[in-house]
C-alpha positions as CSV (number, residue, x, y, z in Angstrom):
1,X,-16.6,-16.2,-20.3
2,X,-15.1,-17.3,-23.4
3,X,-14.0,-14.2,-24.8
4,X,-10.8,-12.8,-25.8
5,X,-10.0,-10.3,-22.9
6,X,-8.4,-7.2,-24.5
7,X,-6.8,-4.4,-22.9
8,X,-8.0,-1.6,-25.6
9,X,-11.6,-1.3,-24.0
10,X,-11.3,-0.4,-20.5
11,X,-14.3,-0.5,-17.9
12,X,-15.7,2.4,-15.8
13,X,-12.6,3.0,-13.1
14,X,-13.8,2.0,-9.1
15,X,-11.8,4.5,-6.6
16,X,-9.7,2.9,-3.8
17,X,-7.1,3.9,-1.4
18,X,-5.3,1.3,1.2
19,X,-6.7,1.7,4.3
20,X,-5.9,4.7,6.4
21,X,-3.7,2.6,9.6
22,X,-1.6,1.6,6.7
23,X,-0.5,4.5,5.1
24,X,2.8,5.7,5.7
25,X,3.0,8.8,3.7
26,X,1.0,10.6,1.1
27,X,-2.2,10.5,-0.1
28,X,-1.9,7.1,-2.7
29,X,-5.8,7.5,-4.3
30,X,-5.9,4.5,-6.8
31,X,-8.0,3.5,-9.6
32,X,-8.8,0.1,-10.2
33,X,-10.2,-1.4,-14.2
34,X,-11.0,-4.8,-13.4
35,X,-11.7,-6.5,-17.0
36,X,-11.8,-9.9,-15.5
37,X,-13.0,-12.0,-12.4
38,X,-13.3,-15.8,-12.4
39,X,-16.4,-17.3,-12.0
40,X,-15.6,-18.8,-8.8
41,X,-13.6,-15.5,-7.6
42,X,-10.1,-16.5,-7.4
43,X,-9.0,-14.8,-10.2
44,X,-9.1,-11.4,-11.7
45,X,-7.1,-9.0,-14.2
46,X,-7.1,-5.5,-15.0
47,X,-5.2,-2.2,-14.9
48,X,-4.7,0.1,-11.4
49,X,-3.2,3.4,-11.1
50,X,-1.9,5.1,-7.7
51,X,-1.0,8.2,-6.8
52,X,2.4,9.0,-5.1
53,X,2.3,7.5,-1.3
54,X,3.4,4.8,1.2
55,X,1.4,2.2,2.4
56,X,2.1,-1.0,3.9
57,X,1.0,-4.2,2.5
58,X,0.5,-8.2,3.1
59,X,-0.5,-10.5,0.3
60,X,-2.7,-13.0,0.6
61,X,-3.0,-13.8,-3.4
62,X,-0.2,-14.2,-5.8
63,X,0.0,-11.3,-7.9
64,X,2.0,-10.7,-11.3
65,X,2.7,-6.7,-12.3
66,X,3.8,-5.5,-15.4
67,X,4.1,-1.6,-14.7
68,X,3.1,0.6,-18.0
69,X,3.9,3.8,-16.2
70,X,5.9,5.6,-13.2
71,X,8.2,4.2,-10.8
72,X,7.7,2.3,-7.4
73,X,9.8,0.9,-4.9
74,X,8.6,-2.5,-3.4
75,X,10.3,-3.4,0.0
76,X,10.5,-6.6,1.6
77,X,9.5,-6.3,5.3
78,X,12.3,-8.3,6.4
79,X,15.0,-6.4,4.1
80,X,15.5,-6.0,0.2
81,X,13.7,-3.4,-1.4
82,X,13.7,-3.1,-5.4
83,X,12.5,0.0,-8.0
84,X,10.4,-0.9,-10.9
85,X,9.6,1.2,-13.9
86,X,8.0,1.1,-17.0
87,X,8.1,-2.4,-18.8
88,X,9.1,-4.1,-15.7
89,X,7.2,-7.1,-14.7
90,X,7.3,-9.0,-11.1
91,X,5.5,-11.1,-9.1
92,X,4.5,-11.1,-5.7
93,X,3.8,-14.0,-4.0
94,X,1.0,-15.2,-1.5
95,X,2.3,-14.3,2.3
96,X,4.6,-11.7,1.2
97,X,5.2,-8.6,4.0
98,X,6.7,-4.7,3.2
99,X,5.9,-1.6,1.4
100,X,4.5,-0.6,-1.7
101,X,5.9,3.5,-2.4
102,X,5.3,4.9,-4.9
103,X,7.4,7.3,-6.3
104,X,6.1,8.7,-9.5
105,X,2.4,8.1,-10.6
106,X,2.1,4.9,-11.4
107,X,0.0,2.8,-13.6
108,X,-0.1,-1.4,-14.1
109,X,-1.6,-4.7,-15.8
110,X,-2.3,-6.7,-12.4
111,X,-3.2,-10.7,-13.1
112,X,-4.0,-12.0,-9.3
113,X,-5.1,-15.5,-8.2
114,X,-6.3,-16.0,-4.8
């Protein structure tokens, strides 16, 4: 691809939800717009949207999130846990444990390399 990737055209959603054993609470449906994939795989981009739940989650992929809509709360599996609203951006790195809850209906730009 040599393309300018823009945000203004978005694909046909695909329907997810974490997997059952790791839902805590809710019913988190999610929507994912991937506009990207590498050709080798390791690296995509795109916009996802959740419904309010709690589901636990292990990374094995670096992930940077810049939220456009909602509130979540991202907690650390050995401790901390943080909010993030609209206009925040975080990453999460490979190897990282917790939960993902979120609060509000939320919607974000994900970049991920595996």
């Amino acid at each position: 691809m040599t393309a300018i990737v823009n945000f203004d055209s978005l694909p046909a959603p695909t329907e997810s939800a974490p997997a059952a054993d790791r839902v805590r609470s809710g019913d988190p449906r999610q929507l994912i717009w991937n506009l990207l994939s590498s050709a080798d795989g390791h690296f995509h981009v795109g916009e996802w949207a959740s419904g309010v739940g709690t589901w636990e989650v292990q990374y094995s992929e670096f992930e940077l999130c810049h939220i456009l809509a909602g509130l979540v709360r991202v907690s650390d599996a050995g401790g901390p846990s943080r909010l993030y609203r609209a206009g925040d951006t975080f990453v999460i790195p490979s190897g990282f444990r917790g939960t993902w809850e979120v609060i509000e209906p939320c919607r974000k730009i994900y970049a991920i390399y595996e």
